[in-house]
N, C-alpha and C positions, 0 to 999 in steps of 0.2 A: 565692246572694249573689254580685254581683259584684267588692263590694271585700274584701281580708281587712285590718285593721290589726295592721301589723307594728313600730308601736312608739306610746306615748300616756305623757302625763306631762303637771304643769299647775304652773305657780307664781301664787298667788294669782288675779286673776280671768284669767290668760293660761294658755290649754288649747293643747297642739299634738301631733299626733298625723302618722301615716305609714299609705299606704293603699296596695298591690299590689293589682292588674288578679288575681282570683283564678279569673272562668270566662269567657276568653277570646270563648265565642260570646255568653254573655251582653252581654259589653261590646260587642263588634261590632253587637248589635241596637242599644244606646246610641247608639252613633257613626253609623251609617245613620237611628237614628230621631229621638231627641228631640235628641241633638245639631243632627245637620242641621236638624230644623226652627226652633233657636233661631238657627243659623249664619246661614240663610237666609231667615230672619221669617216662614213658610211661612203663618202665619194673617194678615201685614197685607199680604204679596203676594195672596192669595185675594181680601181684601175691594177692595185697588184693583184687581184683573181685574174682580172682580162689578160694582162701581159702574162701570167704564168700557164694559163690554160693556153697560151698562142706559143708555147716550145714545142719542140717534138722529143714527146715522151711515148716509155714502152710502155707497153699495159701496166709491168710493175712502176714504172714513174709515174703511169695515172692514178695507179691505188696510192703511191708516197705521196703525189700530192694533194687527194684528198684527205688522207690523214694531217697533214701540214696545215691544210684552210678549216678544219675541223679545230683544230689545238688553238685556238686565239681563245685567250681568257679577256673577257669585256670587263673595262674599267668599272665599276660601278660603287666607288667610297661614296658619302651621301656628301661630302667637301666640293670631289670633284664633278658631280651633278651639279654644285651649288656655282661651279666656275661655266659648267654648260649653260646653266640657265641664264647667268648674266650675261653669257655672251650673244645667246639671242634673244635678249632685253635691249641690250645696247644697239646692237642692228635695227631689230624691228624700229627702235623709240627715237633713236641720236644718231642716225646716220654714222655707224661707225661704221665700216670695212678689214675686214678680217683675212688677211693675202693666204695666210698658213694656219693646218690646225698643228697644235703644238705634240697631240696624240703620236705624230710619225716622227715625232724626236725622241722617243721613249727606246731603251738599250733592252729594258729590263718592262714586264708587267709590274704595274701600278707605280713607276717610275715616279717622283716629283721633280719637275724642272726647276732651277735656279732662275732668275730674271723678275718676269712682271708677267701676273697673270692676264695680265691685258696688253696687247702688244700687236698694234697696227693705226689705221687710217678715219679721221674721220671727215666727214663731207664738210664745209665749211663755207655757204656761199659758192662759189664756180671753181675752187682749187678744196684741197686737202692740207690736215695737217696732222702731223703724230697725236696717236692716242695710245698711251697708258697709264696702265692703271691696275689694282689689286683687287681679289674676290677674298670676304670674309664667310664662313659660316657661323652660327652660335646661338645656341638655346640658352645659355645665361638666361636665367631671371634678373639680375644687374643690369642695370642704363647708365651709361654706355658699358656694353659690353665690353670685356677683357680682351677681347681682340682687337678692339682700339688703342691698345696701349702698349706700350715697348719697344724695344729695336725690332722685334717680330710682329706688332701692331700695324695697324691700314695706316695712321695718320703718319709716322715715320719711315712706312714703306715710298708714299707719296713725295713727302718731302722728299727724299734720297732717288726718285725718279725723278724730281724737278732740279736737282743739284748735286748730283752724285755722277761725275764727271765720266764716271771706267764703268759703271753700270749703264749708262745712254751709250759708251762708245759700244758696247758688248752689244745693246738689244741693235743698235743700227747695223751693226755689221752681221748681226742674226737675221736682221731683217733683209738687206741687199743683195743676201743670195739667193735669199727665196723667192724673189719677186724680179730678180734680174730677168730678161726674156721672155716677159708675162704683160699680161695684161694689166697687171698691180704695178708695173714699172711708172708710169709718169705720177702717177699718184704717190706713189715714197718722192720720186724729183722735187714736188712741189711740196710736199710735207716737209722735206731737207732743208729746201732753199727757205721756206718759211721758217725754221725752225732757227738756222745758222743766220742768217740775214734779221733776224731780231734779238741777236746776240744770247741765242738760246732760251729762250723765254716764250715763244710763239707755238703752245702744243698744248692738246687735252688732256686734262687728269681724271680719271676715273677712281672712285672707291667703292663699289658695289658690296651690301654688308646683307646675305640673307638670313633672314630672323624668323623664327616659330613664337613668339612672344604676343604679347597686342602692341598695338605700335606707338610710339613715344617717340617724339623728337628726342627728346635726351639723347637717346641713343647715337646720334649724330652732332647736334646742334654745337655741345662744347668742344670737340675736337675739328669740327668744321671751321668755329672762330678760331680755334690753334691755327688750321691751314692760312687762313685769310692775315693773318697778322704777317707772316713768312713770304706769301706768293703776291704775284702783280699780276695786272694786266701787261701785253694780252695775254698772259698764261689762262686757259680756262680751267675751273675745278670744278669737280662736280660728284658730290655724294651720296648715293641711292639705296635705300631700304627696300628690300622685296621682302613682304609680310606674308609667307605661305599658310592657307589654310587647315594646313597639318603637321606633323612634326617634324624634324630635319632628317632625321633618322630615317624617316618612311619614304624618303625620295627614291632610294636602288627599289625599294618595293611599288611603289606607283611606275616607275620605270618595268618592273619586270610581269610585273600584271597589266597595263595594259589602261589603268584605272586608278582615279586617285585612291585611296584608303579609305 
């Protein structure tokens, strides 16, 4: 087991818990494998090499486009490692489902998207139901960290994913075209209909906050009861600590070596 939880507690439908790095090499396979491959879109880089090597190119089109597949600068902010890492947290741990990497929405290298750093399915019993949710980074020494607070904070990001009317129209209409004609399609159906059929209220919230610190509820626990005062059942919330065994900063470095630090 890679994570141990070193603290958990819930006020009404708001759960929030704390999770230390417990077998080091384990995690490192994490971080070298399915992290990277969510960092670096590793299955919609494959299918645009496949489709492009399947034209008919001249020898100088062969050379143009290996110059072309050469030029990809790989995302590597130690933020957006920290948005990889939650996201296959919440797969491996919470049954979430993930239809789209959000990597093939970028105009520009190291792009940041608008929306919700969390944005898909999560398994619920025999149907699905929307899951979003925000990824924090932050070595603060402070409990709770400063990225828990403000209109750019987790706890206000959540709240305005649970009531923020034109930011749910946006992610669902982001969502329905990526998933139209796929295998992700009856799974948004039933996340919808659950969602709309409980007068908007029936979907997961996620706040994934990763930390280099030692781990302290604080960090969560007083803006956790902020959520719980605001949300009902069945809305579920759910607030997670990932406690890396080394600093935030050293994540594109364990990424690029191979190795944690």
């Amino acid at each position: 087991m890679i994570w141990q939880t070193v603290f958990a507690s819930s006020q009404g439908c708001v759960f929030w818990e704390g999770k230390c790095v417990q077998d080091s090499q384990e995690f490192n396979v994490v971080i070298t494998g399915s992290v990277v491959a969510r960092l670096h879109d590793e299955e919609g880089s494959a299918i645009f090499e496949e489709h492009l090597r399947g034209l008919s190119l001249t020898g100088m089109g062969q050379d143009a486009l290996e110059e072309v597949l050469a030029a990809e600068v790989p995302e590597m902010r130690d933020w957006a490692v920290g948005e990889a890492l939650a996201e296959a947290v919440l797969e491996a741990e919470y049954n979430v489902v993930f239809p789209w990497n959000t990597e093939r929405d970028k105009r520009t290298p190291f792009a940041s998207l608008p929306g919700a750093d969390i944005v898909g399915f999560q398994q619920d019993g025999n149907s699905y139901r929307l899951a979003l949710g925000e990824v924090k980074s932050s070595s603060d020494e402070t409990s709770p960290p400063q990225v828990m607070y403000g209109r750019s904070g987790m706890t206000h990001q959540i709240d305005e994913l649970a009531t923020n009317l034109s930011k749910i129209f946006q992610l669902i209409k982001w969502l329905v075209i990526r998933v139209k004609n796929t295998t992700y399609e009856n799974a948004f159906n039933e996340a919808c209909e659950r969602y709309l059929n409980s007068g908007r209220s029936d979907l997961a919230l996620f706040g994934v906050l990763v930390r280099d610190q030692e781990p302290r509820e604080s960090d969560l626990e007083s803006r956790a009861r902020t959520l719980a005062n605001s949300l009902q059942d069945p809305t579920h919330c759910r607030l997670i600590a990932l406690y890396l065994p080394w600093p935030i900063a050293q994540l594109p470095e364990a990424i690029n070596q191979g190795d944690t630090p």
